[in-house]
C-alpha positions in Angstrom: -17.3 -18.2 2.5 -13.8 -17.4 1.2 -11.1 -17.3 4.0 -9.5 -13.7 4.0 -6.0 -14.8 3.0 -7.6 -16.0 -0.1 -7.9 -11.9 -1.5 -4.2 -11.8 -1.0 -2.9 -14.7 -2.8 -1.8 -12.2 -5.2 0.3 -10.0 -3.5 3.6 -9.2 -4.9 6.2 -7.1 -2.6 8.2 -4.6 -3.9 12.0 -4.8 -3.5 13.5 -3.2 -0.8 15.0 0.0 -1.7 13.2 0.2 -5.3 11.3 3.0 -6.3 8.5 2.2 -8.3 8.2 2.8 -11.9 5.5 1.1 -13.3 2.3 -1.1 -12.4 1.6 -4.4 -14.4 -1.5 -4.2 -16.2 -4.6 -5.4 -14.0 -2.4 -4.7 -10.7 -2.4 -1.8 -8.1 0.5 -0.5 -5.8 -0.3 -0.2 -2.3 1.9 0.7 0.1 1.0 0.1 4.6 0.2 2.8 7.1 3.4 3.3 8.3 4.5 6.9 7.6 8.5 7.1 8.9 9.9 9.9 10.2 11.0 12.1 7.5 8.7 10.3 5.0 9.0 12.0 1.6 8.1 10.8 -2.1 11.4 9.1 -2.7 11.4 7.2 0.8 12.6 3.9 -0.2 10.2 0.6 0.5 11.6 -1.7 3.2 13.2 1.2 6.0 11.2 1.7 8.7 8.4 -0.7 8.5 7.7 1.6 5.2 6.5 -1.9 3.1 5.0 -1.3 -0.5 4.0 -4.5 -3.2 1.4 -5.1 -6.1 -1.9 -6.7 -5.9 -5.3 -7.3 -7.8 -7.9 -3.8 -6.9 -9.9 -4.8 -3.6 -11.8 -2.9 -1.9 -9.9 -3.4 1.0 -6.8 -0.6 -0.5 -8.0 3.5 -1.2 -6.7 5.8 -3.4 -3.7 7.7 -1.4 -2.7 11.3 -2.0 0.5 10.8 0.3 2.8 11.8 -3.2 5.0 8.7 -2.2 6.3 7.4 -5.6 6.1 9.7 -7.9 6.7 8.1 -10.9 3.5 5.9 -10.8 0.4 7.7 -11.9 -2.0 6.6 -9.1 -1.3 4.5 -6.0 -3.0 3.4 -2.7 -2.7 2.4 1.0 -4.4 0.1 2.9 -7.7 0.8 4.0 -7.6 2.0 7.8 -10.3 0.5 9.9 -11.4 1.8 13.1 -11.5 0.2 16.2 -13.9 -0.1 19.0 -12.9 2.8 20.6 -13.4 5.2 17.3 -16.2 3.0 16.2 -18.5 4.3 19.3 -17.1 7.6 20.0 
């Protein structure tokens, strides 16, 4: 079995304070959970825990509809997982 930190040998951060443009060919931009207050399309990677970078599709990211970077036609967030709690309510 592959060790999880294997998937993300690919990963690729984006800048702090960069607003995406484009996506390299083959690559995805996901961006965390972390949604700052006053969070808005332009909110720049790298205030507020806000972190953003490239990677290889997985099925560990989803397709996000947050409008955060604009510029990029399609982009996703990671995946949130419940946890015991929500997983037996």
């Amino acid at each position: 079995m592959q060790r999880r930190d294997d998937e993300w040998k690919e990963v690729r951060y984006v800048r702090a304070f960069v607003e995406p443009r484009k996506v390299p060919r083959g690559r995805v931009l996901v961006h965390n959970h972390i949604r700052p207050v006053g969070f808005r399309p332009d909110y720049p990677v790298g205030w507020s825990g806000f972190r953003a970078w490239t990677m290889k599709p997985h099925p560990s990211v989803g397709v996000c509809k947050c409008g955060w970077a604009p510029l990029v036609r399609r982009h996703y967030r990671v995946a949130r997982r419940l946890d015991r709690s929500e997983a037996q309510a």
